[in-house]
C-alpha positions in Angstrom: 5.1 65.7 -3.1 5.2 66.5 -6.4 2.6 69.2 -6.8 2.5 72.5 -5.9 -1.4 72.7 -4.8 -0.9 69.7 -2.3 2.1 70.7 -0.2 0.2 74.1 0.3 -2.8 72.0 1.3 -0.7 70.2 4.2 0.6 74.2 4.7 -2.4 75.3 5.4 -4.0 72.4 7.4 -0.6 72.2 9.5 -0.6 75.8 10.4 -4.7 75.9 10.6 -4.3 72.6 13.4 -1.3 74.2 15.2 -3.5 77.4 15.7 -5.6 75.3 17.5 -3.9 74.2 19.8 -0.8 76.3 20.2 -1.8 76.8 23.5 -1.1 73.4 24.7 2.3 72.5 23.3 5.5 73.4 25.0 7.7 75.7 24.1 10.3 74.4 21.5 10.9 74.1 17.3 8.6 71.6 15.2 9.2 70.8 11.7 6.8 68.6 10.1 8.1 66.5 7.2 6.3 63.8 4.7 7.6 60.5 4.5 5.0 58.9 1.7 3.1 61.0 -0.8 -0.6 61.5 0.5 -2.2 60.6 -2.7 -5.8 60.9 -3.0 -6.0 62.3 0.6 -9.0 65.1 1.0 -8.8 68.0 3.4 -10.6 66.7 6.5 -8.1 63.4 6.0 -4.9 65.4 6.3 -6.3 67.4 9.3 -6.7 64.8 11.1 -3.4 62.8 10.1 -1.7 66.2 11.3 -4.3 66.3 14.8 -3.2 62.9 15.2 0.3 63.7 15.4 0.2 66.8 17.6 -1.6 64.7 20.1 1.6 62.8 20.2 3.5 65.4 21.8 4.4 65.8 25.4 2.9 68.4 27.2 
């Protein structure tokens, strides 16, 4: 991601959703990395992207 203002949007949505639900997960290291650019993605969009993939993890 080329700009500064949307990698600390997915910051701040990624930490905000782990928050959440930190409770929940297991113990161990995450590291959450990009594979495509998000484009013209808007806040509640990228929230749920990143909700969506902690619901992947086993519990």
């Amino acid at each position: 991601m080329g700009r500064a203002v949307d990698r600390n949007l997915v910051r701040r949505q990624a930490r905000e959703a782990f928050r959440t639900v930190r409770v929940y997960l297991p113990a161990f290291d995450m590291v959450l990395r990009l594979s495509a650019g998000l484009g013209r993605m808007e806040k509640p969009a990228v929230r749920a992207e990143i909700d969506g993939l902690l619901k992947r993890l086993p519990e």
